[in-house]
C-alpha positions as CSV (number, residue, x, y, z in Angstrom):
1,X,221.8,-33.3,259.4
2,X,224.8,-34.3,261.5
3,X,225.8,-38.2,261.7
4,X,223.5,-39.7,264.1
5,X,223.5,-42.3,266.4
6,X,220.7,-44.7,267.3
7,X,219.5,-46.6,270.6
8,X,217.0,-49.3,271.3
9,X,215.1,-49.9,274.4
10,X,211.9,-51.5,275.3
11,X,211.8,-50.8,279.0
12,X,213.1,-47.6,280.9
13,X,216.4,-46.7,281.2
14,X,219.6,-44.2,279.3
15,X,219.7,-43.4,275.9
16,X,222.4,-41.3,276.8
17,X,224.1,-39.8,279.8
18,X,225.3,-36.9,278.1
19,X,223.6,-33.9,276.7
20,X,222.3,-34.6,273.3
21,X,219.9,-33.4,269.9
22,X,216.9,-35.6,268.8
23,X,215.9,-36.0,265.1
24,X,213.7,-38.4,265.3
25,X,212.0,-41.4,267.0
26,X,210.5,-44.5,265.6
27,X,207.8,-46.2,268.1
28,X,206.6,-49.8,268.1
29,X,204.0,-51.6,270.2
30,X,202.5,-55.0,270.6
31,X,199.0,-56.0,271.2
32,X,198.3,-52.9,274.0
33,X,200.4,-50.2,273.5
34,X,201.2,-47.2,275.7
35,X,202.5,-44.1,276.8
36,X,206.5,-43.2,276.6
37,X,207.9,-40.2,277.1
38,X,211.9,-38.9,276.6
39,X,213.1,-36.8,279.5
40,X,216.2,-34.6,279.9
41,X,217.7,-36.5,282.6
42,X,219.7,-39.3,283.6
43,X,217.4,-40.6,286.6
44,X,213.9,-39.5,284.9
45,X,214.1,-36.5,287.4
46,X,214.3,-33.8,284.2
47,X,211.5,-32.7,281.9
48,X,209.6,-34.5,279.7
49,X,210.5,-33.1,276.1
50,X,209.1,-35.2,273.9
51,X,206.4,-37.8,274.8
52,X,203.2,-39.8,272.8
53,X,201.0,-42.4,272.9
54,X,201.6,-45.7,270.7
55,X,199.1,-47.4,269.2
56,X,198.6,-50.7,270.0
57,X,200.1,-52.9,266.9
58,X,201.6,-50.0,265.6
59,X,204.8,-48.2,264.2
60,X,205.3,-44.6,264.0
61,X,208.0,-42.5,263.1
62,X,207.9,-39.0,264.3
63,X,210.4,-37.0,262.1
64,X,212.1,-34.1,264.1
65,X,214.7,-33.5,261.5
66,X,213.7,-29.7,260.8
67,X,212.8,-29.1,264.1
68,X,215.8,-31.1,266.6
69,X,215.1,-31.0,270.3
70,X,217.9,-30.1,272.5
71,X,218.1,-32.6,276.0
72,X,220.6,-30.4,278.3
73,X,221.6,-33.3,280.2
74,X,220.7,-36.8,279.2
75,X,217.7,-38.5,277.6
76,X,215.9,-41.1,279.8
77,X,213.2,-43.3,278.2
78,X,210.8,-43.9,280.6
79,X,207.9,-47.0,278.7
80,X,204.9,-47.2,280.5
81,X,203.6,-50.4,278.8
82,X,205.5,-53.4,278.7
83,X,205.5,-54.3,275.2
84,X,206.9,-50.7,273.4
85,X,210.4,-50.3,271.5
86,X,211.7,-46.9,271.0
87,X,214.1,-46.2,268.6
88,X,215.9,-42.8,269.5
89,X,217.8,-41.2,266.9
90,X,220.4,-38.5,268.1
91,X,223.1,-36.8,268.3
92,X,226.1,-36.4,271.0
């Protein structure tokens, strides 16, 4: 696996603005959990490529190290719930 880079968010918004590969994703929720997805856009426009449900006081990682997906032209979070963290790992 390439070097890879990582971002945080806990509300929607840019992991990237560029087109990128995703290896994996590590999810965290608080007392109610949610829906996130990661769409292949800059403005949450694109597709959603990869998208769950998180558990309310929860952590999961979801390992897409032998299987990458490819975001074409940005990766937008978008959080539903209010008390998610993603953490996106990735590469340029």
């Amino acid at each position: 696996m390439p070097f890879v880079q990582t971002s945080v968010v806990s509300s929607d918004g840019s992991i990237t603005t560029a087109p990128a590969i995703v290896y994996g994703v590590l999810v965290a929720a608080g007392g109610t959990g949610g829906l996130w997805q990661l769409n292949d856009s800059t403005d949450d426009s694109g597709d959603d490529l990869i998208s769950g449900f998180a558990q309310a006081s929860s952590q999961t990682y979801i390992d897409l190290s032998q299987s990458p997906v490819q975001f074409s032209t940005g990766i937008r979070a978008d959080l539903a719930g209010t008390n998610q963290i993603l953490t996106v790992f990735y590469t340029s």
